[in-house]
ZATORKE-331477 format. One record per residue (C-alpha): x negated, y, z; residue in one letter. Coordinates in steps of 0.2 Angstrom, whole numbers, plus 5000, padded with zeros to 4 digits. Example, Ala and Ser with C-alpha at 12.3 -4.5 7.8 and 13.67 -1.06 7.14 Angstrom:
BEGIN
493849785039A 493249955036S 
REM end
This chain:
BEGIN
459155475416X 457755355413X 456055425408X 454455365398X 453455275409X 451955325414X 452155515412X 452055665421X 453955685418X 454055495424X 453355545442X 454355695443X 455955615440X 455455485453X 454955625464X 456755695462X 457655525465X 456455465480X 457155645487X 458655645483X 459155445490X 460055435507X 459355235508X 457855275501X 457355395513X 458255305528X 457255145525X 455755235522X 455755355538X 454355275547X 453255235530X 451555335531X 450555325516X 449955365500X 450155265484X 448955255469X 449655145452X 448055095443X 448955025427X 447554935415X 447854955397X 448954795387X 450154825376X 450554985370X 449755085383X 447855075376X 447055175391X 446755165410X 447955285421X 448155325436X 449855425446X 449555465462X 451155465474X 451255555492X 452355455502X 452755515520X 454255465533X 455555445517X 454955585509X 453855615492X 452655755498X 451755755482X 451455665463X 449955685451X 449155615436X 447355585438X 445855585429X 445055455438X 445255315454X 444155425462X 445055565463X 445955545479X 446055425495X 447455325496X 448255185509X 448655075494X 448155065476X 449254945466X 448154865452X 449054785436X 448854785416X 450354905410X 451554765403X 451454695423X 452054865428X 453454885417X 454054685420X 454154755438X 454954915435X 456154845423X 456654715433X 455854565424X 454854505440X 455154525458X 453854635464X 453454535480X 453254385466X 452254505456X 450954515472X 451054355477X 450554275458X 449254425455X 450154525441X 450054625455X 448554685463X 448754795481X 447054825489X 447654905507X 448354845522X 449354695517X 450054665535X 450754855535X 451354825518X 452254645524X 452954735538X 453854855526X 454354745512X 456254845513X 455255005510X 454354925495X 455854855489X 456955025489X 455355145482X 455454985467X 457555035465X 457155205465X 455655175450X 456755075440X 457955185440X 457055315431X 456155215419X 456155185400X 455655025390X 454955165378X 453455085372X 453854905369X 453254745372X 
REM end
């Protein structure tokens, strides 16, 4: 069932489907690292957020919504207003053609991430999976 995006229920069914996938988790085995969306107010979404994803060896350890960027250390933070999130996450825009135009920001170690493209691209099945077009564009 597809949730609002973002929400705490958001990342907790994407916690549930990133744990319950069989490809998800074989693809991701040898991925180390920890994700931070920073999605910029545009459109309906009038506020700054920030969900914080724990991703280790196929597995999501750990999700949160945080009061600031601060808040925790991350290997990647992934930087885009909220209508660029939700063109990636409704599958609108490839998110490797979201990077590579800069809808998409990633500050973090783009070899690593170029390296695992087939992770990215599953942990992007697995989020549009669970997400709503609730707000609108």
């Amino acid at each position: 069932m597809a949730t609002i995006f973002p929400s705490q229920e958001w990342l907790g069914t994407l916690m549930e489907k990133l744990n319950t996938d069989a490809k998800y988790a074989q693809t991701a085995r040898n991925w180390e690292g920890d994700l931070m969306f920073v999605i910029q107010p545009s459109g309906a979404l009038e506020e700054e957020t920030y969900l914080f994803i724990s991703l280790w060896h196929g597995e999501c350890k750990d999700i949160a919504m945080l009061e600031s960027e601060e808040e925790k250390e991350v290997a990647f933070k992934l930087i885009a207003k909220y209508d660029n999130f939700l063109d990636v996450l409704l599958g609108k825009i490839d998110p490797m053609q979201a990077m590579i135009t800069r809808k998409l920001q990633v500050k973090g170690s783009m070899p690593y991430m170029m390296r695992n493209v087939p992770t990215v691209l599953e942990f992007v099945r697995c989020a549009r999976e669970v997400t709503d077009d609730h707000l609108g564009k």
